[in-house]
C-alpha positions as CSV (number, residue, x, y, z in Angstrom):
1,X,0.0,0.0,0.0
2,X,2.5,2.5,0.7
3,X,3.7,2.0,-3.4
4,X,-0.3,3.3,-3.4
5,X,0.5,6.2,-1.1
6,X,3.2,7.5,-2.8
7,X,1.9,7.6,-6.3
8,X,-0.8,9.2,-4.9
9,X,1.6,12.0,-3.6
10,X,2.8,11.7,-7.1
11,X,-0.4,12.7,-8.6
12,X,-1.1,15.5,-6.3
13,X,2.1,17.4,-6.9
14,X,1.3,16.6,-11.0
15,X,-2.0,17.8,-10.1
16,X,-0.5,21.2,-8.4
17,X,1.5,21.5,-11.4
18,X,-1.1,21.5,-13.8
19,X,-2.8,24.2,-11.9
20,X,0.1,26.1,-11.7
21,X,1.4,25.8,-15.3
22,X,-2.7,26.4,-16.1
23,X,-2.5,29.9,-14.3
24,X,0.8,31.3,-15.9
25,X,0.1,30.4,-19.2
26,X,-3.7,32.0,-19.1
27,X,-1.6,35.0,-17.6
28,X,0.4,35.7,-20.4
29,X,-2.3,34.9,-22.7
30,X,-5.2,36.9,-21.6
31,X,-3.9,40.3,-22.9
32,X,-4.3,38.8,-26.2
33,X,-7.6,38.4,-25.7
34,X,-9.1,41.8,-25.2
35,X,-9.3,44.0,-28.7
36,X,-8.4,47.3,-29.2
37,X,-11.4,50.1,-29.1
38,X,-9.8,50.4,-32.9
39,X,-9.8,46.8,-33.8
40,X,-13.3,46.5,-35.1
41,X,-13.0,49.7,-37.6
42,X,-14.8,52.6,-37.1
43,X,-18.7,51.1,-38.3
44,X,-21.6,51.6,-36.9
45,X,-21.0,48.5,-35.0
46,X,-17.4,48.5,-33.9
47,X,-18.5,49.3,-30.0
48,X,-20.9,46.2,-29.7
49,X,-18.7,43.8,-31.5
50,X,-15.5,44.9,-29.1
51,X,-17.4,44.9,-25.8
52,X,-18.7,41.3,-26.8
53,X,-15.3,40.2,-27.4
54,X,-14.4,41.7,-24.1
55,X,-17.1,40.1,-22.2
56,X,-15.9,36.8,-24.3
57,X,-12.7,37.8,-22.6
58,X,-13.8,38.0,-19.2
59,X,-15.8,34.7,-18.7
60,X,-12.8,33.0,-20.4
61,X,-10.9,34.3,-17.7
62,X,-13.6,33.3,-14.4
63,X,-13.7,29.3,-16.5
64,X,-10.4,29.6,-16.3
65,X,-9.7,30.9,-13.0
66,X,-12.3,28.5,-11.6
67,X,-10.4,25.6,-13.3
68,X,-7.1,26.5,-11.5
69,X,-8.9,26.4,-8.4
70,X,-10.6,23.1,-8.8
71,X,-6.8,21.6,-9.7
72,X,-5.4,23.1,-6.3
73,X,-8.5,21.8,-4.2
74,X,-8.0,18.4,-6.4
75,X,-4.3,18.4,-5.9
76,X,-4.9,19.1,-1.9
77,X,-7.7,16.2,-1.8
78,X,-5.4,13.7,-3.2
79,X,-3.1,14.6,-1.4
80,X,-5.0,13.8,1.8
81,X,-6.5,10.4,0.7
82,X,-2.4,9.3,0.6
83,X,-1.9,10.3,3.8
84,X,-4.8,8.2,5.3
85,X,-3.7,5.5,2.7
86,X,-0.3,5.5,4.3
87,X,-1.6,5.9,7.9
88,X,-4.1,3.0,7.4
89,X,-1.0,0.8,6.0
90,X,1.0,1.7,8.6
91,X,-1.9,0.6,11.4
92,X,-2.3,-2.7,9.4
93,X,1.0,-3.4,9.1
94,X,1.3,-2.8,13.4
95,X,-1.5,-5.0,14.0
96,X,0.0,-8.0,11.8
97,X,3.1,-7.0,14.4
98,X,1.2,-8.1,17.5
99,X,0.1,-4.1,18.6
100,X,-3.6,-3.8,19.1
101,X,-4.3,-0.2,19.2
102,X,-3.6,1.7,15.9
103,X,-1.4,4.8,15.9
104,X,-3.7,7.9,16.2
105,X,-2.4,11.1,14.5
106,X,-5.2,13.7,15.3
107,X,-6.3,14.5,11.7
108,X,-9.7,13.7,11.3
């Protein structure tokens, strides 16, 4: 089990990686996102058609923010359930010794 643990602490830091890698490249790509007042021409329509591509912009940028988030709280889950796979391997593995009470940590 603790070959379990451990690429479950593997996963989590890929997981937290993701996020981060997620976050800097949406950072540097945002910018690119949002027109110019001038880059729709100067019709009739040019305002409309630049705030829609700026409000395109902007919910691009919550899904994406959200995303990040859900990868760090993902990342910090994971990384919980291989710390209780590891602590539940190590009571086992007392038990099998001859000890009856399990190691208690005081994470609940």
């Amino acid at each position: 089990m603790q070959v379990v643990a451990e690429e479950l602490v593997r996963l989590s830091r890929t997981t937290l990686d993701a996020s981060v890698t997620l976050a800097e490249e949406w950072s540097g790509s945002y910018g690119d996102l949002n027109p110019p007042d001038t880059a729709a021409g100067n019709s009739a329509q040019a305002p409309s058609l630049v705030a829609a591509a700026a409000r395109v912009a902007e919910a691009a940028d919550l899904a994406v923010g959200r995303l990040v988030g859900l990868l760090q709280e993902d990342a910090d889950d994971v990384l919980k359930v291989a710390f209780d796979v590891s602590a539940t391997d190590d009571d086992v593995a007392r038990r099998f010794a001859g000890e009856v009470e399990p190691r208690r940590t005081g994470v609940g």
